[in-house]
SEPA-584509 format. One record per residue: x, y, z of N, C-alpha, C in turn; residue in one letter; residue number from 1. Coordinates in Angstrom, 1 decimal, always signed. Example, Ala and Ser with C-alpha at 12.3 -4.5 7.8 and 13.67 -1.06 7.14 Angstrom:
% residues 2
<pt><n_c1>+13.2</n_c1><n_c2>-5.7</n_c2><n_c3>+7.8</n_c3><ca_c1>+12.3</ca_c1><ca_c2>-4.5</ca_c2><ca_c3>+7.8</ca_c3><c_c1>+13.2</c_c1><c_c2>-3.3</c_c2><c_c3>+7.8</c_c3><r>a</r><k>1</k></pt>
<pt><n_c1>+12.8</n_c1><n_c2>-2.2</n_c2><n_c3>+7.1</n_c3><ca_c1>+13.7</ca_c1><ca_c2>-1.1</ca_c2><ca_c3>+7.1</ca_c3><c_c1>+12.9</c_c1><c_c2>+0.0</c_c2><c_c3>+7.9</c_c3><r>s</r><k>2</k></pt>
//
This chain:
% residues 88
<pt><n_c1>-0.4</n_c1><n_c2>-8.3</n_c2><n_c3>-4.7</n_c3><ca_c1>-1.6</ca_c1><ca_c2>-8.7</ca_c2><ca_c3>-4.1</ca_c3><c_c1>-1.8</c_c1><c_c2>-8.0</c_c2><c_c3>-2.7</c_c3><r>x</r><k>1</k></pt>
<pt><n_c1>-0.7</n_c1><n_c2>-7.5</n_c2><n_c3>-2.2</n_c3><ca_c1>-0.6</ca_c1><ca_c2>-6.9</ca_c2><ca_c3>-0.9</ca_c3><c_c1>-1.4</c_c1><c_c2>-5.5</c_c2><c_c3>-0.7</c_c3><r>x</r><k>2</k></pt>
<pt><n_c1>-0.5</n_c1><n_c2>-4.8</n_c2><n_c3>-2.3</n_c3><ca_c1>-1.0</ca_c1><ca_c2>-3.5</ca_c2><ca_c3>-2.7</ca_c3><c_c1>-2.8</c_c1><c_c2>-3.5</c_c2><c_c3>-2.6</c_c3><r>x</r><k>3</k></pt>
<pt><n_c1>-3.1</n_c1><n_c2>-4.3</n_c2><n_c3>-3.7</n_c3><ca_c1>-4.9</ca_c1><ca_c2>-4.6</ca_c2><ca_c3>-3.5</ca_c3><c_c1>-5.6</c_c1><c_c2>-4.5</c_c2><c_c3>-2.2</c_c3><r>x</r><k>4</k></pt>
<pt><n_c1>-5.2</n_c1><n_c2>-5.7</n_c2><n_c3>-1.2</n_c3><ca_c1>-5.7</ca_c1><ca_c2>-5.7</ca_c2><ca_c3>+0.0</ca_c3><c_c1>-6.1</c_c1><c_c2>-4.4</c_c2><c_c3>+1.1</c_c3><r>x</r><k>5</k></pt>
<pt><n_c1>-4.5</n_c1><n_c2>-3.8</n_c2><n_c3>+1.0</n_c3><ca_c1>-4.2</ca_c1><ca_c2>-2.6</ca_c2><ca_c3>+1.3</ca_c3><c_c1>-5.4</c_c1><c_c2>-1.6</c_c2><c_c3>+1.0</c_c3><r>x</r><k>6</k></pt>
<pt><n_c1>-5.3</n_c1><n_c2>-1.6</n_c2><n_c3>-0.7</n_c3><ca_c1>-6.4</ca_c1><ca_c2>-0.5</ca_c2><ca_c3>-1.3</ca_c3><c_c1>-7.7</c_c1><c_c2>-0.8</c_c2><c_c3>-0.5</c_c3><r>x</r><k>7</k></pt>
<pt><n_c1>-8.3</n_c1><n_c2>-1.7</n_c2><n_c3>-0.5</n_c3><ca_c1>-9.7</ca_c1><ca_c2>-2.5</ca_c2><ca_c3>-0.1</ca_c3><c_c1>-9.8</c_c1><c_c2>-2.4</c_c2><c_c3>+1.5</c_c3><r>x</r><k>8</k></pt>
<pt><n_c1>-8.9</n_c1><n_c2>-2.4</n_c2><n_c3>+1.9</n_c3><ca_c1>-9.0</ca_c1><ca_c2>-2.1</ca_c2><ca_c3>+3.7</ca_c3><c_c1>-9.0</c_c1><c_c2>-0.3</c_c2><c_c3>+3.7</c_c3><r>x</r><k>9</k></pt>
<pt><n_c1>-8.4</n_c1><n_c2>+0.4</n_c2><n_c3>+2.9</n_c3><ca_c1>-8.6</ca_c1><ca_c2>+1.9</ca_c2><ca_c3>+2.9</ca_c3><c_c1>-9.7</c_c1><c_c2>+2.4</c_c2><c_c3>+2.3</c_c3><r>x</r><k>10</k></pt>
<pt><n_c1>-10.4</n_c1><n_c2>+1.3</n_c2><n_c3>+1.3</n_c3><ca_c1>-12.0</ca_c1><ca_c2>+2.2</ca_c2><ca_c3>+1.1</ca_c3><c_c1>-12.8</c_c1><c_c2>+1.8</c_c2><c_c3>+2.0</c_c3><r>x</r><k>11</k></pt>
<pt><n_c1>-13.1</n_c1><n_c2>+0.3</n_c2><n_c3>+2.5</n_c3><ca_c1>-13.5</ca_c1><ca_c2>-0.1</ca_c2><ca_c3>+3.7</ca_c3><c_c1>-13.8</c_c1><c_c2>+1.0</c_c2><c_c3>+4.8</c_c3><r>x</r><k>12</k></pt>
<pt><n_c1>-12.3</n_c1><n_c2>+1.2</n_c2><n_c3>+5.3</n_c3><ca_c1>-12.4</ca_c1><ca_c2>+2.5</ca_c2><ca_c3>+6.5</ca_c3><c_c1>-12.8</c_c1><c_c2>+3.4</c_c2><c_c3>+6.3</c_c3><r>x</r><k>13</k></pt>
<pt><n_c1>-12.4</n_c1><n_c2>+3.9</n_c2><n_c3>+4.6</n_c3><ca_c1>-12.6</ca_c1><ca_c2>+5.7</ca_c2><ca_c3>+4.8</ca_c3><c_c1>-14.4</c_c1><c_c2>+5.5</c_c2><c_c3>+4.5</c_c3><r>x</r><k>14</k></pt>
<pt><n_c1>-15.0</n_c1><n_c2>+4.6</n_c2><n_c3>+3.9</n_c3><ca_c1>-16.7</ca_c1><ca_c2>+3.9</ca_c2><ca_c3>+4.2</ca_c3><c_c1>-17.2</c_c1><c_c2>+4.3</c_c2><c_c3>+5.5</c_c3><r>x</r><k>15</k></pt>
<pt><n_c1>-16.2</n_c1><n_c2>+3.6</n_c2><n_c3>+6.5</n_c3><ca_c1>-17.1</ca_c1><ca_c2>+3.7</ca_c2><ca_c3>+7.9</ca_c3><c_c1>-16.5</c_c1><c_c2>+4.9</c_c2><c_c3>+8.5</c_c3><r>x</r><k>16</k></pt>
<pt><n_c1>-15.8</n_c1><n_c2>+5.5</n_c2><n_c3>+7.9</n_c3><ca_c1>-15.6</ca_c1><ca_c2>+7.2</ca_c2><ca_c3>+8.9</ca_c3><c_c1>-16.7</c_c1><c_c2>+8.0</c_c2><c_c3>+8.3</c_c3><r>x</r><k>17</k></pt>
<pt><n_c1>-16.8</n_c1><n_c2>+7.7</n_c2><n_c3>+6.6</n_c3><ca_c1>-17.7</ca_c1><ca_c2>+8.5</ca_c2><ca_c3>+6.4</ca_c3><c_c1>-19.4</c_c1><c_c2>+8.1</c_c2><c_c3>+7.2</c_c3><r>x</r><k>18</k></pt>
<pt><n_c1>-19.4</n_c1><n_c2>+7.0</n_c2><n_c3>+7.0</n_c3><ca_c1>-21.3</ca_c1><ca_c2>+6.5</ca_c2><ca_c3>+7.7</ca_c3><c_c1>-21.0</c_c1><c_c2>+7.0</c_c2><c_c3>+9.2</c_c3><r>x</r><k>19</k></pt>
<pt><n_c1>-20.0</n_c1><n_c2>+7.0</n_c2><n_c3>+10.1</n_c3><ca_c1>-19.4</ca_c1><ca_c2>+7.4</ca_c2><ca_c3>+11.0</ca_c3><c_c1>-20.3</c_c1><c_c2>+8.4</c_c2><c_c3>+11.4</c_c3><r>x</r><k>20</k></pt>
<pt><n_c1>-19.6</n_c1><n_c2>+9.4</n_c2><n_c3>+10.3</n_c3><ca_c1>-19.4</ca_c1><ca_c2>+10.9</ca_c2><ca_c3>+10.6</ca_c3><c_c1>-21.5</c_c1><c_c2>+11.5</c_c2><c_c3>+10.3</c_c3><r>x</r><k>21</k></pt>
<pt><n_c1>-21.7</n_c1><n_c2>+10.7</n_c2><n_c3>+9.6</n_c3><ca_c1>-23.0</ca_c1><ca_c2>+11.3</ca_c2><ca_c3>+8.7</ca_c3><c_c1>-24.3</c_c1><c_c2>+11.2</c_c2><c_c3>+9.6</c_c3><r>x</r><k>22</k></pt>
<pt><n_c1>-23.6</n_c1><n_c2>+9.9</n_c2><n_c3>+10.4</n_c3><ca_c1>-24.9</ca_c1><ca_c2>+9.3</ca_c2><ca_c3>+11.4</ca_c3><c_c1>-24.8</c_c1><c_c2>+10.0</c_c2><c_c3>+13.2</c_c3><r>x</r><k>23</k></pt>
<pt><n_c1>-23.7</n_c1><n_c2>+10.6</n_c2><n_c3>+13.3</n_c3><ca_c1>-23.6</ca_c1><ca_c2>+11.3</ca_c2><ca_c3>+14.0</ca_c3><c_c1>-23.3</c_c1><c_c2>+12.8</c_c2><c_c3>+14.4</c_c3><r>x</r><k>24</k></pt>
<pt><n_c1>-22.6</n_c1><n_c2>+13.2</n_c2><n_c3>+13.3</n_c3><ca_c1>-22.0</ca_c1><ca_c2>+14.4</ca_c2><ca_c3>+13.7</ca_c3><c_c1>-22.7</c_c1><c_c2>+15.3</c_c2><c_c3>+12.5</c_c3><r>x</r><k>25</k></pt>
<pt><n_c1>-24.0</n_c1><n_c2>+14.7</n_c2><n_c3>+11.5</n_c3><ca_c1>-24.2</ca_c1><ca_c2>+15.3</ca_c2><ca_c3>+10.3</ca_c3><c_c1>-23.6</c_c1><c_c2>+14.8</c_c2><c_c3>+8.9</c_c3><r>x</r><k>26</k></pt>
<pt><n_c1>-21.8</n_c1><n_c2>+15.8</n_c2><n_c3>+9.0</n_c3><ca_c1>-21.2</ca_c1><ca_c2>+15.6</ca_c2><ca_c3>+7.6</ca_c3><c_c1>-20.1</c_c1><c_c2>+15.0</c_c2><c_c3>+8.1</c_c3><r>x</r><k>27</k></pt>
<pt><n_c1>-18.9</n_c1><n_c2>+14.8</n_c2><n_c3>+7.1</n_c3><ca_c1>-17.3</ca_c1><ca_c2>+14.7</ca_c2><ca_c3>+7.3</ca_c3><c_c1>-16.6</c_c1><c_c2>+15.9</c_c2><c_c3>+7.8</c_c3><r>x</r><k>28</k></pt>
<pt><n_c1>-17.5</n_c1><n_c2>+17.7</n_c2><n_c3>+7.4</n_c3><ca_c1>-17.0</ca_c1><ca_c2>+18.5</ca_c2><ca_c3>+7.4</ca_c3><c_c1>-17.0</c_c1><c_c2>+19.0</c_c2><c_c3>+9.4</c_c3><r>x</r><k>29</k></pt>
<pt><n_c1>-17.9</n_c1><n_c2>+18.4</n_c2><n_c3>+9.8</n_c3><ca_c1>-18.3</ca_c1><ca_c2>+18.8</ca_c2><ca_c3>+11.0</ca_c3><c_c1>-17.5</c_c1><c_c2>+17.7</c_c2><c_c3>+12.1</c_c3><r>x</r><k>30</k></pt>
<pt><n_c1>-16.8</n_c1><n_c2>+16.6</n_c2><n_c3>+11.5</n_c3><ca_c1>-15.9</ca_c1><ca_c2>+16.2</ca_c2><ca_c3>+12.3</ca_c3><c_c1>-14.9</c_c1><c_c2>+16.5</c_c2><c_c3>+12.4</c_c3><r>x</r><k>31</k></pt>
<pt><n_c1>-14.1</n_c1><n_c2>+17.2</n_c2><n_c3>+11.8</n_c3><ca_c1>-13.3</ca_c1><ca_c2>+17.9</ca_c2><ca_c3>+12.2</ca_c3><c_c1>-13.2</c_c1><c_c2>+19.2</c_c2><c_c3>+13.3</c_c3><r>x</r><k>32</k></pt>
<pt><n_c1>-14.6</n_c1><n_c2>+19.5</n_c2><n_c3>+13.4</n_c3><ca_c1>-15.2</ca_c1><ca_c2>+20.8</ca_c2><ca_c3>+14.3</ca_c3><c_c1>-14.6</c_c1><c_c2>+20.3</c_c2><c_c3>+15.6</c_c3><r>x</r><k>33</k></pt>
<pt><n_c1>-13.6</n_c1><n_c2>+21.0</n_c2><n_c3>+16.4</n_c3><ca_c1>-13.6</ca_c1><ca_c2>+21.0</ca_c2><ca_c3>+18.3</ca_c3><c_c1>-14.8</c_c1><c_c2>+21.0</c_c2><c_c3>+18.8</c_c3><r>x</r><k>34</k></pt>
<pt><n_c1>-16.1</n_c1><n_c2>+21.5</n_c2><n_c3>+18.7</n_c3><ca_c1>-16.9</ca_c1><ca_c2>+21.7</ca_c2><ca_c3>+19.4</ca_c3><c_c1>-17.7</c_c1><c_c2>+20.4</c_c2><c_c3>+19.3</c_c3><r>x</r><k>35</k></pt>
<pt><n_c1>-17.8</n_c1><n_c2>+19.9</n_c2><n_c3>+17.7</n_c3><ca_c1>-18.7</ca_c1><ca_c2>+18.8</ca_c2><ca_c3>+17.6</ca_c3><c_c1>-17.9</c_c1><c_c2>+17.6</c_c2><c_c3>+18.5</c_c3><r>x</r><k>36</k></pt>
<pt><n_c1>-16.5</n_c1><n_c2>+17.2</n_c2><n_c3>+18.4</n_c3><ca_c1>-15.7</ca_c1><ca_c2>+16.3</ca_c2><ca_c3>+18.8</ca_c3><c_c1>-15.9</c_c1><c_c2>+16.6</c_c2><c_c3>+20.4</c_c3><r>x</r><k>37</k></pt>
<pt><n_c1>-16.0</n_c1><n_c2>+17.4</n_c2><n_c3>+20.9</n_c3><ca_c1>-16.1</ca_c1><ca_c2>+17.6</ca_c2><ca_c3>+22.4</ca_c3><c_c1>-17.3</c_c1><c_c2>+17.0</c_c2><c_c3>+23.0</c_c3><r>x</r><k>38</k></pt>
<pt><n_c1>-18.4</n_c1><n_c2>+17.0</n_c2><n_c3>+21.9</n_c3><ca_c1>-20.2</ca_c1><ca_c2>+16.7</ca_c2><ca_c3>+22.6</ca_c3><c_c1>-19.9</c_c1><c_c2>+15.2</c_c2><c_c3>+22.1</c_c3><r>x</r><k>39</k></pt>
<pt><n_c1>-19.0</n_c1><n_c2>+15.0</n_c2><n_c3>+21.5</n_c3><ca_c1>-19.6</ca_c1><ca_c2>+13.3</ca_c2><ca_c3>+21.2</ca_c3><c_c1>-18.7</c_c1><c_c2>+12.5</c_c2><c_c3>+21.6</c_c3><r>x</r><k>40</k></pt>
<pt><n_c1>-17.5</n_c1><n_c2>+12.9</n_c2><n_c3>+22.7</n_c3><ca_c1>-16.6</ca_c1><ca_c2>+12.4</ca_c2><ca_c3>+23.6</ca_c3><c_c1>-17.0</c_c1><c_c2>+11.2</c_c2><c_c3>+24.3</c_c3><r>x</r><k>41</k></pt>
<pt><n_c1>-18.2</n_c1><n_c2>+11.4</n_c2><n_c3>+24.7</n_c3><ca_c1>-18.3</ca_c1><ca_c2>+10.5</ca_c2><ca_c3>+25.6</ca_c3><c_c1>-19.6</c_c1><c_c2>+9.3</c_c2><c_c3>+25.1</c_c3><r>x</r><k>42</k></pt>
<pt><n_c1>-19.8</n_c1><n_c2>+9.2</n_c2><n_c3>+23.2</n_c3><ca_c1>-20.4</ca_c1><ca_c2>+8.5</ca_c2><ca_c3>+23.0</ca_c3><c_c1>-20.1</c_c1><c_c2>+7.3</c_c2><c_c3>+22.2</c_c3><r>x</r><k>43</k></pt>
<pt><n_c1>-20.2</n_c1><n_c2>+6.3</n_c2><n_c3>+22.9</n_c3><ca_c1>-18.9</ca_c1><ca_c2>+4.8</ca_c2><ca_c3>+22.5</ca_c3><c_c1>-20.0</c_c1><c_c2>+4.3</c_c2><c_c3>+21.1</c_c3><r>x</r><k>44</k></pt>
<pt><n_c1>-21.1</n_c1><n_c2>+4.7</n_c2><n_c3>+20.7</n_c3><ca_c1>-21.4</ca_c1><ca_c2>+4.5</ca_c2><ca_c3>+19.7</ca_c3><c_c1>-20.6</c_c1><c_c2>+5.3</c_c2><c_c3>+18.5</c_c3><r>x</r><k>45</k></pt>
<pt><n_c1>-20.3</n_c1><n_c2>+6.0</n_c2><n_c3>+18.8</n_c3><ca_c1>-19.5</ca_c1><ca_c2>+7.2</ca_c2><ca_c3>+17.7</ca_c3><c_c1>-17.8</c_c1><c_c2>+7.0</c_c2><c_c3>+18.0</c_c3><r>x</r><k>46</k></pt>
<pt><n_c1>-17.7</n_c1><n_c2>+7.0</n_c2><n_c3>+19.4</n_c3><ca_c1>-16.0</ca_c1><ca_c2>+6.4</ca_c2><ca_c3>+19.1</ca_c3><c_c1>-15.3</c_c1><c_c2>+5.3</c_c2><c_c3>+19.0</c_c3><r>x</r><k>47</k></pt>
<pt><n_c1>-16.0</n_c1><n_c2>+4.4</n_c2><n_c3>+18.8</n_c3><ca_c1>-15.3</ca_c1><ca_c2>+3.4</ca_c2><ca_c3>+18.8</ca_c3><c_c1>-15.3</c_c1><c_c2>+2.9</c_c2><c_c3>+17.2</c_c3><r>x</r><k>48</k></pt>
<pt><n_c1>-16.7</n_c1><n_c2>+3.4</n_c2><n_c3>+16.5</n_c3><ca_c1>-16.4</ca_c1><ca_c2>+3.2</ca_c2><ca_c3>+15.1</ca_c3><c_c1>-15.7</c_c1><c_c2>+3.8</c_c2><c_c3>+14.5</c_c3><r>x</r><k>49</k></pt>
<pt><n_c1>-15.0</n_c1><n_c2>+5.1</n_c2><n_c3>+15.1</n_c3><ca_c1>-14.4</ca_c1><ca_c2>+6.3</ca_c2><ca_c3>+14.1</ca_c3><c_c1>-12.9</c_c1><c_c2>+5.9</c_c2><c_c3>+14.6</c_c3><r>x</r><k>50</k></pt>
<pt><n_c1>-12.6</n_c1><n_c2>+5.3</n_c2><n_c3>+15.6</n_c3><ca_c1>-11.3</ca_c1><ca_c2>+5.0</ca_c2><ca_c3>+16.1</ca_c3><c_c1>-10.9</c_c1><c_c2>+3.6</c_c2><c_c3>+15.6</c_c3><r>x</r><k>51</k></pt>
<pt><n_c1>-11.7</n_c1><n_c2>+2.6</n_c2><n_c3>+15.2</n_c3><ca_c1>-11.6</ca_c1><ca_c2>+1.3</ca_c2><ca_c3>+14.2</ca_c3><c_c1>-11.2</c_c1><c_c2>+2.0</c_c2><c_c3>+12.6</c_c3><r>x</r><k>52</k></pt>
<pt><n_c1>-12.2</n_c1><n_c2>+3.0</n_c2><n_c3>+12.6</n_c3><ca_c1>-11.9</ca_c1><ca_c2>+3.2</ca_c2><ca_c3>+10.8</ca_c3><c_c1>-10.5</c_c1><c_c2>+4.1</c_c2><c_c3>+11.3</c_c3><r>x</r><k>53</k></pt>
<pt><n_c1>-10.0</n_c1><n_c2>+5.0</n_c2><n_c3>+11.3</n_c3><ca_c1>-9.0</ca_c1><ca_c2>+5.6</ca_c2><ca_c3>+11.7</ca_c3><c_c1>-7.5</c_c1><c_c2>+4.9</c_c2><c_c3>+11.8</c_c3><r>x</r><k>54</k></pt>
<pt><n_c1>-7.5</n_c1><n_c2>+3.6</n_c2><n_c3>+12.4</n_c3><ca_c1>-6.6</ca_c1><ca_c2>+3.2</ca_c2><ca_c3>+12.6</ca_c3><c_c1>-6.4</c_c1><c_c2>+2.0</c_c2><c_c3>+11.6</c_c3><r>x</r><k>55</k></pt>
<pt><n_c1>-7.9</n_c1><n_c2>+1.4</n_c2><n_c3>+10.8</n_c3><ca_c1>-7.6</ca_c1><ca_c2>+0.7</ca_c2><ca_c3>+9.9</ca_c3><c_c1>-7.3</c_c1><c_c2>+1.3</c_c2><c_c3>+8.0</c_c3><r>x</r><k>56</k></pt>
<pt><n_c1>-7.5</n_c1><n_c2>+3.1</n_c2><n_c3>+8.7</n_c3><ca_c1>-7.4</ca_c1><ca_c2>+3.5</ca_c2><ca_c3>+7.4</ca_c3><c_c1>-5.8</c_c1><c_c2>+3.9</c_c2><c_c3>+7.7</c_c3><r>x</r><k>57</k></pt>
<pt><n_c1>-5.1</n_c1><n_c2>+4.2</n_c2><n_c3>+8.6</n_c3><ca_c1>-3.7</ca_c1><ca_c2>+4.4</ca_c2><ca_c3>+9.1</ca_c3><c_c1>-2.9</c_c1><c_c2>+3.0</c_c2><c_c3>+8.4</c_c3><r>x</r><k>58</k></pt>
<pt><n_c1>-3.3</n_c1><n_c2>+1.8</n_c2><n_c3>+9.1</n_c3><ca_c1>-2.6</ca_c1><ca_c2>+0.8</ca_c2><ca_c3>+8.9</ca_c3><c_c1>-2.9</c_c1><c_c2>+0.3</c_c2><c_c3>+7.4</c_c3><r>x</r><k>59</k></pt>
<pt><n_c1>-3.9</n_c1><n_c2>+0.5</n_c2><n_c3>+6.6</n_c3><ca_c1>-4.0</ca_c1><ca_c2>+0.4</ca_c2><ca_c3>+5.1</ca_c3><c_c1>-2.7</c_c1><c_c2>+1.0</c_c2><c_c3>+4.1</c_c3><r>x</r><k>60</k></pt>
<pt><n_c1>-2.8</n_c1><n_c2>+2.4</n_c2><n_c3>+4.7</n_c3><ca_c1>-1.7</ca_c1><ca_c2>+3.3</ca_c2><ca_c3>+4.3</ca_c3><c_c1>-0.5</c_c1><c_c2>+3.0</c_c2><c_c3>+4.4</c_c3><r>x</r><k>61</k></pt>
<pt><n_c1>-0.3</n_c1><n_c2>+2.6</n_c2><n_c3>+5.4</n_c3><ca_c1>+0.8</ca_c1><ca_c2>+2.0</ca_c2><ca_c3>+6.2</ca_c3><c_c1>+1.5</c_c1><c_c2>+0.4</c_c2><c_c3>+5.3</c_c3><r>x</r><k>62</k></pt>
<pt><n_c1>+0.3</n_c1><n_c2>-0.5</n_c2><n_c3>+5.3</n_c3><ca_c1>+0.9</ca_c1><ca_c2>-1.4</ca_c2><ca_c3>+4.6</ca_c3><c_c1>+0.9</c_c1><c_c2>-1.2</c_c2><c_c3>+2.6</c_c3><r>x</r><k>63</k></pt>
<pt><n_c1>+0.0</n_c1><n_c2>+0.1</n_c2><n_c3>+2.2</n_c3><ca_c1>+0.4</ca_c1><ca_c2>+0.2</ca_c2><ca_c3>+1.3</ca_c3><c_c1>+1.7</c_c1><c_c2>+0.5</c_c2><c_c3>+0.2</c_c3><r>x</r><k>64</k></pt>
<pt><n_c1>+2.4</n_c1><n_c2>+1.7</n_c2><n_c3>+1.2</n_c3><ca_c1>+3.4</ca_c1><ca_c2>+2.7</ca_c2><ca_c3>+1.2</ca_c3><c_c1>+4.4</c_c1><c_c2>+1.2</c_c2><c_c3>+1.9</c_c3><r>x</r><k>65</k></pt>
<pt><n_c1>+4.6</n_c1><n_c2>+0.3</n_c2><n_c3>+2.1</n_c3><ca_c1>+5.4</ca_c1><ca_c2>-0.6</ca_c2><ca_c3>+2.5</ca_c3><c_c1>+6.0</c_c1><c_c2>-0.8</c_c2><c_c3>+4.1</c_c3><r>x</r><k>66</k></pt>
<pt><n_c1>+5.4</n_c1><n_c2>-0.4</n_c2><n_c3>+5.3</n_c3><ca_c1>+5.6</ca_c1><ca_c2>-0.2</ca_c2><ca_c3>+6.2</ca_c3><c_c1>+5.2</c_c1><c_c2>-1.6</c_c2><c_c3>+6.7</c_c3><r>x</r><k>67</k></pt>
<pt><n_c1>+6.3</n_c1><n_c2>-1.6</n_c2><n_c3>+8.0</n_c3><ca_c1>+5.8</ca_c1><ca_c2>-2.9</ca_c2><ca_c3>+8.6</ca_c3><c_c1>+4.8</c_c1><c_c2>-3.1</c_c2><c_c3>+9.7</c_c3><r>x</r><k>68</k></pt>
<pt><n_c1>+4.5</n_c1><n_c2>-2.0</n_c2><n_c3>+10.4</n_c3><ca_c1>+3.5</ca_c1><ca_c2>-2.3</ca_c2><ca_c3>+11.4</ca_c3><c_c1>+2.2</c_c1><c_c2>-1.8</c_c2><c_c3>+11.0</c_c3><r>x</r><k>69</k></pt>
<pt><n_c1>+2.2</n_c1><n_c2>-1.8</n_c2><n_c3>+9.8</n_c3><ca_c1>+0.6</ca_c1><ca_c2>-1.7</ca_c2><ca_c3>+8.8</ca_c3><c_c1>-0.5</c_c1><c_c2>-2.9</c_c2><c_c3>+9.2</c_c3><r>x</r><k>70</k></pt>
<pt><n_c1>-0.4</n_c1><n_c2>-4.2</n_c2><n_c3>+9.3</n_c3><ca_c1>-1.1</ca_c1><ca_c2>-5.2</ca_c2><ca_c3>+9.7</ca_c3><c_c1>-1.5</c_c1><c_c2>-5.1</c_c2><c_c3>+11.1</c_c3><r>x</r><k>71</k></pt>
<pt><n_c1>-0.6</n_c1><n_c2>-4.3</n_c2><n_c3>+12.1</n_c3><ca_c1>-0.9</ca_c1><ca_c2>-4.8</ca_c2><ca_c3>+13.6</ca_c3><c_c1>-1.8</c_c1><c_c2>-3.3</c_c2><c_c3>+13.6</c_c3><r>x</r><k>72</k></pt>
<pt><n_c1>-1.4</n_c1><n_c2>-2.3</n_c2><n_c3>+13.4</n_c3><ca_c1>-2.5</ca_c1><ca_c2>-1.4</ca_c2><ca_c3>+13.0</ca_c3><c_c1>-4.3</c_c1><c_c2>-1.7</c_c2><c_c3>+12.9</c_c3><r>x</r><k>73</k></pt>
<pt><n_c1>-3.7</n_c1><n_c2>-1.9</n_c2><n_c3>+11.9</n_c3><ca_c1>-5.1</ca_c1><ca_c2>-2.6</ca_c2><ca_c3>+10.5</ca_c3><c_c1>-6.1</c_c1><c_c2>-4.0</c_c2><c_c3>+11.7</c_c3><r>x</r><k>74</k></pt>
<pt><n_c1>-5.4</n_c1><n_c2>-4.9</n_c2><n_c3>+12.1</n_c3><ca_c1>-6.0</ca_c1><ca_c2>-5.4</ca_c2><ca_c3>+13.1</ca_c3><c_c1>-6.1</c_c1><c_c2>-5.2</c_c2><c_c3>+14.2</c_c3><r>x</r><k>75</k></pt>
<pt><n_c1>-5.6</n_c1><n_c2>-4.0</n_c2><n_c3>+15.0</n_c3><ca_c1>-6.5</ca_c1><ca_c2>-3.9</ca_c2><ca_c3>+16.4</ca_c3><c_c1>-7.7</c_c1><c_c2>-2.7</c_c2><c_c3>+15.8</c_c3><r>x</r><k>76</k></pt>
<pt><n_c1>-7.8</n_c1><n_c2>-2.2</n_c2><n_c3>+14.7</n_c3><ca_c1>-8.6</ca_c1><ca_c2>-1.4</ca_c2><ca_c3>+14.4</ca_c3><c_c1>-10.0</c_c1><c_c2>-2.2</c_c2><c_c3>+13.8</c_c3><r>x</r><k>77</k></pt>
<pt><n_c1>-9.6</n_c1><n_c2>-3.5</n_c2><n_c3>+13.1</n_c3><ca_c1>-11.0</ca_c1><ca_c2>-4.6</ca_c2><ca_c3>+12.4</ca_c3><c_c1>-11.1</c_c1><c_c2>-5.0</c_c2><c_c3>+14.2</c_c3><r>x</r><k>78</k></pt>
<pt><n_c1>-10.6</n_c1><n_c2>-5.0</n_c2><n_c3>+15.0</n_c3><ca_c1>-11.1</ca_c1><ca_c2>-6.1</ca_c2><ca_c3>+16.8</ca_c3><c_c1>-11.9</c_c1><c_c2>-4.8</c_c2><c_c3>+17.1</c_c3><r>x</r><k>79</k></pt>
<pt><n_c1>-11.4</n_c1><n_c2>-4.0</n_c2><n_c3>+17.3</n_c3><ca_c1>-12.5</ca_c1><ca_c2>-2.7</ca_c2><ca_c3>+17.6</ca_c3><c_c1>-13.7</c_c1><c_c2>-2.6</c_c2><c_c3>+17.0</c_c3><r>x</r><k>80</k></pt>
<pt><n_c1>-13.7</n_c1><n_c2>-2.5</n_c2><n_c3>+15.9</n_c3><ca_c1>-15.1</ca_c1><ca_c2>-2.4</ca_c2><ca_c3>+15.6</ca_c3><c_c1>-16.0</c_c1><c_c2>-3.8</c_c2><c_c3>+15.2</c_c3><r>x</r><k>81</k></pt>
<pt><n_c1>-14.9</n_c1><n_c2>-4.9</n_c2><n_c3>+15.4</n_c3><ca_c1>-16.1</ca_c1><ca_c2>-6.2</ca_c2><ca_c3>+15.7</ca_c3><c_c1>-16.6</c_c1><c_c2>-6.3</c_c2><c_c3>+16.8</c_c3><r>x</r><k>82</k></pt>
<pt><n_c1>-15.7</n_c1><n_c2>-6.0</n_c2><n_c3>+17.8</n_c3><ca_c1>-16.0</ca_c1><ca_c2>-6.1</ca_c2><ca_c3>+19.4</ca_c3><c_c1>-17.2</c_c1><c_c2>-5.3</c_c2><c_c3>+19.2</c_c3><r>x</r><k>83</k></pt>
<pt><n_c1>-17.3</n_c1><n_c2>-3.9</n_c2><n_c3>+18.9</n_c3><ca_c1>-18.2</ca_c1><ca_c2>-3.2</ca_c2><ca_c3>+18.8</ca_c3><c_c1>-19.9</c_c1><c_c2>-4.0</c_c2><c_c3>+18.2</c_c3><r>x</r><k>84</k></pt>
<pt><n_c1>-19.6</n_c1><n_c2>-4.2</n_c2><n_c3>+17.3</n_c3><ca_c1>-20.8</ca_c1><ca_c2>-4.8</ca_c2><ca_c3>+16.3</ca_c3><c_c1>-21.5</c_c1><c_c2>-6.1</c_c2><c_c3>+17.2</c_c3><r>x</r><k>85</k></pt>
<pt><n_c1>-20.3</n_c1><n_c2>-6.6</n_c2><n_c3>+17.8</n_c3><ca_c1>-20.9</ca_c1><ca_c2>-8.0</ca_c2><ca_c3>+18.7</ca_c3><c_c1>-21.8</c_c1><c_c2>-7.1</c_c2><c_c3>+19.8</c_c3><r>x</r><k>86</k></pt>
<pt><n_c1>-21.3</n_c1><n_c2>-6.3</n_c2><n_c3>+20.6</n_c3><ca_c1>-22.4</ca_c1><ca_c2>-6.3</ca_c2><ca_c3>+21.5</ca_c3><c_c1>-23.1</c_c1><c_c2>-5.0</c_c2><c_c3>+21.6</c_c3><r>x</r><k>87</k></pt>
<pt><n_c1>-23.3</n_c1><n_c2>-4.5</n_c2><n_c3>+19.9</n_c3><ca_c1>-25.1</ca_c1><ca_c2>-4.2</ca_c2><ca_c3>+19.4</ca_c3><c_c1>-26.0</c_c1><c_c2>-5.2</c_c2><c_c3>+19.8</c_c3><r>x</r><k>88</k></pt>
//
């Protein structure tokens, strides 16, 4: 049941990197770009959801592969982007 969860918190994330990436930066291929990542540094609409998905797709992995700090991961990454969502 762990494994499932796991699975479902990593399509969840890699979800919001991708809507992430599409609504800001164009593609997935363009977030990887130094230049694009530099212009959107300083925009908390783009980093805070890409640093939620990031760390809840880290800690997904994390508790898949059997690691123990996969949960604490996984939830300061879901508080980030609720916090976020609350004060849209």
């Amino acid at each position: 049941m762990r494994r499932l969860f796991a699975l479902l918190l990593i399509a969840t994330s890699g979800w919001l990197l991708y809507q992430t990436a599409n609504a800001h930066v164009g593609s997935v291929e363009n977030l990887l770009s130094r230049d694009m990542m530099m212009a959107q540094m300083g925009n908390m609409k783009f980093m805070v959801p890409l640093a939620g998905s990031l760390l809840g797709l880290l800690g997904g992995l994390t508790v898949f592969f059997g690691g123990p700090g996969g949960a604490a991961l996984a939830m300061t990454g879901g508080l980030a982007v609720a916090g976020f969502a609350v004060t849209l």
